[in-house]
C-alpha positions as CSV (number, residue, x, y, z in Angstrom):
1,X,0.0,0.0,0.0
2,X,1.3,3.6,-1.2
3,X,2.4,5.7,1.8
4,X,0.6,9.3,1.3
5,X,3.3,12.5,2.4
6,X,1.7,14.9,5.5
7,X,3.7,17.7,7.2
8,X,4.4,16.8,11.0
9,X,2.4,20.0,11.5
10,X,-0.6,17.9,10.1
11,X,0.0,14.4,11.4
12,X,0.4,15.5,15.0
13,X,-3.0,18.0,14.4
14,X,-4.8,15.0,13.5
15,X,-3.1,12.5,16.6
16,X,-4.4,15.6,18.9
17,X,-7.6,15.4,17.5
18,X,-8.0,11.4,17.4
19,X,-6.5,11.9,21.1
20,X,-9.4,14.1,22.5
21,X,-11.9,12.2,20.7
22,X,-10.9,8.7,22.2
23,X,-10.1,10.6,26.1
24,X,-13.3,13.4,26.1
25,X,-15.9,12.6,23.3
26,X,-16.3,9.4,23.3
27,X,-16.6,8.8,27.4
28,X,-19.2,11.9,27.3
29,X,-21.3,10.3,24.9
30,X,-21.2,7.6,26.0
31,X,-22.3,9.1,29.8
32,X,-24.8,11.1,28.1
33,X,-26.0,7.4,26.4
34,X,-26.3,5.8,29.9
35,X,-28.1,8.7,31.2
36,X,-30.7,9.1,28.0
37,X,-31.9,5.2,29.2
38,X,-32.1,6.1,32.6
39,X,-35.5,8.4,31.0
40,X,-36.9,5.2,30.2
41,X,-38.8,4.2,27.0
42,X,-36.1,4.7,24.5
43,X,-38.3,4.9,20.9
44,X,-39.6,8.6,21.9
45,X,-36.5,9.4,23.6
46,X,-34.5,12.3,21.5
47,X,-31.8,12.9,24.1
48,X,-31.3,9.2,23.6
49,X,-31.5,8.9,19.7
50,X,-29.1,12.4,19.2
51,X,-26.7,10.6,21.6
52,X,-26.5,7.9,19.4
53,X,-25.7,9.3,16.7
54,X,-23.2,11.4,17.8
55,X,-21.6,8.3,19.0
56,X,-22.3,6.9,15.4
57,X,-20.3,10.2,13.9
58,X,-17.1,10.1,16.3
59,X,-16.4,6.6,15.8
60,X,-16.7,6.9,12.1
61,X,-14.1,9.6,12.4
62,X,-11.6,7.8,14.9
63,X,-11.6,5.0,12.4
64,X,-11.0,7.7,9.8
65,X,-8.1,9.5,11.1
66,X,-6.7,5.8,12.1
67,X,-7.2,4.6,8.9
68,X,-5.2,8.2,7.9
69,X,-2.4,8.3,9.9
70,X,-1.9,4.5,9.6
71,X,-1.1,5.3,5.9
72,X,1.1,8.0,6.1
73,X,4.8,9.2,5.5
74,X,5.6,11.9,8.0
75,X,8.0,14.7,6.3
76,X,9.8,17.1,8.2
77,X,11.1,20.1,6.2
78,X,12.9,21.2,8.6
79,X,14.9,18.1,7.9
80,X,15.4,18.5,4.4
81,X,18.4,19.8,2.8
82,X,15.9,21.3,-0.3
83,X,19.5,23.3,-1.5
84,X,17.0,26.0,-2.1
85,X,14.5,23.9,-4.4
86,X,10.8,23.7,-3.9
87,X,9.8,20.2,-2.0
88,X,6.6,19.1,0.1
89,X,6.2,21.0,3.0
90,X,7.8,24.4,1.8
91,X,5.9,27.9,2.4
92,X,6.4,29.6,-1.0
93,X,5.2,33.5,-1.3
94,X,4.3,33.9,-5.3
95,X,3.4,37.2,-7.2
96,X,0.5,36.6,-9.8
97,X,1.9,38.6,-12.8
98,X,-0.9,39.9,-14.5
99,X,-2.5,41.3,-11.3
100,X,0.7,41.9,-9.0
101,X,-1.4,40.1,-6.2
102,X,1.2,38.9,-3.8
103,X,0.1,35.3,-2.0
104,X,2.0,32.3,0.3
105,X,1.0,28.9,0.2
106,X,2.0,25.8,1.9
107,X,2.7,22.6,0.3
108,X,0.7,19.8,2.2
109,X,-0.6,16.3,1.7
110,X,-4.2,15.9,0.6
111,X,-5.7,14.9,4.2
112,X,-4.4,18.5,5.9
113,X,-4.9,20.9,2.7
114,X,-7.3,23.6,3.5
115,X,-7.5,26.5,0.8
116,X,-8.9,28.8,3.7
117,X,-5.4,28.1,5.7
118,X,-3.8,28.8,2.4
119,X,-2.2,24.6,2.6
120,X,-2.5,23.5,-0.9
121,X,-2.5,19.9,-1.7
122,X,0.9,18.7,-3.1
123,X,-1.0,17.4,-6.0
124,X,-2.7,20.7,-7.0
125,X,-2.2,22.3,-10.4
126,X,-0.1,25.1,-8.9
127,X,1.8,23.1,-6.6
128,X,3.1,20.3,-9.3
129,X,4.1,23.6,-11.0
130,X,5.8,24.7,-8.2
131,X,7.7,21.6,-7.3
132,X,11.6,22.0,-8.1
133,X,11.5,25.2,-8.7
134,X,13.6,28.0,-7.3
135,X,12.9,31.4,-6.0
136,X,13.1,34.5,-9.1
137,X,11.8,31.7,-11.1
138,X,7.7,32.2,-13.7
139,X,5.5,29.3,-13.5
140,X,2.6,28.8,-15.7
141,X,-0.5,27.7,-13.8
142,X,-3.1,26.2,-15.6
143,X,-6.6,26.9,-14.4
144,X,-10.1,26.4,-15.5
145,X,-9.9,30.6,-16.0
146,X,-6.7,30.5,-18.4
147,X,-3.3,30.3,-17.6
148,X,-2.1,32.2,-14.6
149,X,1.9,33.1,-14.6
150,X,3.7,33.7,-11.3
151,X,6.9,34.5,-10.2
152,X,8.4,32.5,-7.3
153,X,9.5,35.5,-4.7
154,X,10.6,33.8,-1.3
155,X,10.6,29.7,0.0
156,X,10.7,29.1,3.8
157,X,11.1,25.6,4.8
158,X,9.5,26.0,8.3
């Protein structure tokens, strides 16, 4: 099975939130369970039924971030010796050409991207451009809008 790359920053986001799941949802649930069937009959019993399927919800995500983090290759950039290239896990500040609009994205596995956060998925259009590249260096973009060209102005590896 194909190891998928997340920053540390993202792996040990999603072990803090399998960790408070497993240690504070699910033994409130479950209290709030026991405590719905102490109210008796259980068919008309909403307190019961929303319990239950909250349970239902977190245990569908512990097994998904399991299932995650079981399949994962941790990469540290702050490891790396990148010799000043692009690589997973860089911060890379780029300057749309056209509209001089300055923006700085992180390179991240597919599980932790969040467009939002600015963390674009390594296998984005614009991050497979920017991959190996180095800073002062144009990129083409290809988007569903045209072709966007940006220049590479600064690369952290924080």
């Amino acid at each position: 099975m194909q190891k998928h790359p997340m920053t540390k920053e993202g792996a040990d986001a999603l072990q803090t939130e399998l960790n408070k799941l497993k240690k504070e949802d699910r033994p409130r649930i479950t209290e709030a369970i026991a405590e719905a069937r102490e109210h008796g009959d259980l068919k008309e019993n909403a307190e019961y039924h929303a319990a239950r399927e909250q349970q239902g919800m977190v245990e569908a995500r512990i097994k998904q971030i399991e299932a995650v983090l079981g399949n994962v290759q941790v990469i540290d950039v702050t490891k790396l010796d990148p010799k000043g290239k692009i690589v997973f896990g860089a911060t890379v500040s780029v300057l749309n050409v056209d509209t001089d609009e300055e923006v700085t994205y992180k390179i991240v596995g597919h599980e932790e991207a969040d467009l939002a956060h600015n963390k674009i998925s390594v296998n984005s259009p614009i991050a497979r451009a920017l991959i190996g590249k180095e800073e002062g260096e144009e990129i083409i973009v290809q988007a569903p809008s045209g072709n966007i060209d940006y220049e590479i102005i600064e690369i952290q590896y924080i």
